[in-house]
C-alpha positions, 0 to 999 in steps of 0.5 A, a space after each residue: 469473461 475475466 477469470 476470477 481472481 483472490 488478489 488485486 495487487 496495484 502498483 502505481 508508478 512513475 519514472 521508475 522503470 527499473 524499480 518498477 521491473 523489481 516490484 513486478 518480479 517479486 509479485 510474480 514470484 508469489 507462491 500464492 497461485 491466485 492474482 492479478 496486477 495492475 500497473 497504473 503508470 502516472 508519468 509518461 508511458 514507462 511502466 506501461 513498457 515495463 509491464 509489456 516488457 514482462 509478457 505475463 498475461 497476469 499483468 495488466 497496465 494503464 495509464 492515469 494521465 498524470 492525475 497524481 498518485 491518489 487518482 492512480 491508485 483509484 484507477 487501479 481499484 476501478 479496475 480491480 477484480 476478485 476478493 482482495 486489494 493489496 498495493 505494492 509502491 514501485 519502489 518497494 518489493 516483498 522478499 520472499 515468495 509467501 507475503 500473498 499467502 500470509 495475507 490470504 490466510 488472515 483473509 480467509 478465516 475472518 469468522 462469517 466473511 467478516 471484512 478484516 484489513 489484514 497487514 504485516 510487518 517489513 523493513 525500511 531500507 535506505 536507497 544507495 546503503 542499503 541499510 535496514 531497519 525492521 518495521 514491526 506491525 501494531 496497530 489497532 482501532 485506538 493506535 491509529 489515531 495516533 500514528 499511522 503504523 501500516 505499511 501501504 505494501 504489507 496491507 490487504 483487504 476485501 475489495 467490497 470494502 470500497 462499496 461500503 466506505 467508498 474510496 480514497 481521499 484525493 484531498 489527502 495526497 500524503 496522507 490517503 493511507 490514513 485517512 482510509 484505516 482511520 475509516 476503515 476503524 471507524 466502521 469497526 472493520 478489524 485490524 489483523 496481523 498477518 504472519 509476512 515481513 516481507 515488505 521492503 521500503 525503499 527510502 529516498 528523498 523522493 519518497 512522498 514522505 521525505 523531509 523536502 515535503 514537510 511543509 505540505 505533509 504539515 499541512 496535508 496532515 492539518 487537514 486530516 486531523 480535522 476531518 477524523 476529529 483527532 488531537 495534536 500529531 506530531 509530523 513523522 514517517 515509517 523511518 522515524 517511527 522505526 527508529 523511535 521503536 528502536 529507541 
C-alpha cells in the first residue's frame, strides 16, 4: 500500500543531470513534511541516475521513452498520488525551504474543498550572469486570456482536477501551461496567490521559450488562441513580461 501523500511534486528532465540534482535537492530541503517526487526522464536514462544517485525513498523516477516534455508530464500525473500536483522544471529550483508550505496553506483553507490553483511569484534568472529579474504573481480568470503570467514551478493544485478537465494538450508542446489555466478559468476554478517567491527560472537558449523557437511558438500559439476563442496575442515569454512589468 502507497503512503498517503499531500504533494506530487513532478519533475521532467533531460540531459541535464546537474540541474536536475539541484532541482531535487531544493524539493527535499522543504519544510513541508508531506511529498513525494517524481522524476520522469525524457532523454536517455540520466535523470533516472540522478534520482537513484539520491537514495531518498520519497523520490521515484521513470522513464517516458523520448515521447516530449507533455507526455512526460502526463506520465508524471499518471503516476501521482495524494491531494496536489505541483511541477518543478529541471532547470529551475525553489530557494528556500517553505514554497511547499505557502502552497499548502492556500490549498488548505479553500472553503468547502473547493478546488483552487494556487501559485506565487519568483524570479528570472539568466544562465552564466546570474542575473535576476523578479516575477511578480497576477493573475486571474480575465488576465489569463491575455498573458500567461503563472510560472509552471510556482503552481499547485488538487489532483482531482485531472478527473474533471482531463489532462494536458499534447497538441499544445509550448503552450500546454496555458491552455490548462485557461481551462482550469473556464470552469470557474480560483486562481489564488500563494505567500512564496520562491521560484527560480533558469533562462537559457534552450528554454522551451527562447527566441530560436519563435517560428513554432508563433504557430503553437495560433493554435491555442483558436481553440480558447481569444483575440490577438502578442508572442512574449516570462523574461519579456518580467522586463515589460519593469517598464
Amino acid at each position: 500500500m502507497q503512503q498517503a501523500t499531500d504533494f506530487t511534486v513532478i519533475i521532467p528532465t533531460k540531459a541535464r543531470p546537474a540541474l536536475l540534482e539541484r532541482a531535487l535537492r531544493t524539493v527535499l530541503a522543504q519544510t513541508y513534511p508531506s511529498f513525494k517526487v517524481i522524476v520522469v526522464d525524457d532523454g536517455d536514462g540520466e535523470g533516472l541516475e540522478v534520482a537513484a544517485r539520491l537514495g531518498d525513498r520519497r523520490i521515484a523516477a521513470t522513464s517516458s521513452d523520448r515521447a516530449g516534455q507533455v507526455a512526460a508530464r502526463k506520465l508524471g500525473v499518471t503516476l501521482a498520488i495524494g491531494r496536489w500536483i505541483t511541477f518543478l522544471d529541471d532547470d529551475d529550483w525553489w530557494e528556500g525551504q517553505g514554497h511547499l508550505r505557502a502552497l499548502a496553506d492556500v490549498l488548505e483553507r479553500t472553503p468547502g474543498g473547493q478546488p483552487v490553483l494556487a501559485y506565487g511569484s519568483g524570479v528570472m534568472v539568466e544562465e552564466g550572469t546570474g542575473a535576476r529579474l523578479p516575477f511578480e504573481a497576477r493573475a486571474d480568470w480575465q488576465s489569463i486570456r491575455h498573458d500567461n503570467t503563472i510560472l509552471v514551478s510556482s503552481m499547485a493544485y488538487p489532483l482531482p482536477l485531472h478527473a474533471q478537465l482531463g489532462t494536458f494538450d499534447a497538441a499544445l508542446p509550448y503552450y500546454w501551461d496555458w491552455d490548462w489555466y485557461l481551462r482550469l478559468a473556464a470552469a470557474k476554478v480560483p486562481f489564488e496567490v500563494a505567500g512564496s517567491a520562491a521560484a527560480r527560472i533558469t533562462c537559457h537558449p534552450g528554454n522551451v521559450s527562447s527566441d530560436a523557437r519563435a517560428a513554432e511558438r508563433q504557430a503553437n500559439l495560433e493554435t491555442m488562441r483558436l481553440k480558447h476563442g481569444l483575440g490577438e496575442l502578442k508572442l512574449k515569454n516570462h523574461l519579456s513580461i518580467a522586463i515589460e512589468r519593469q517598464g
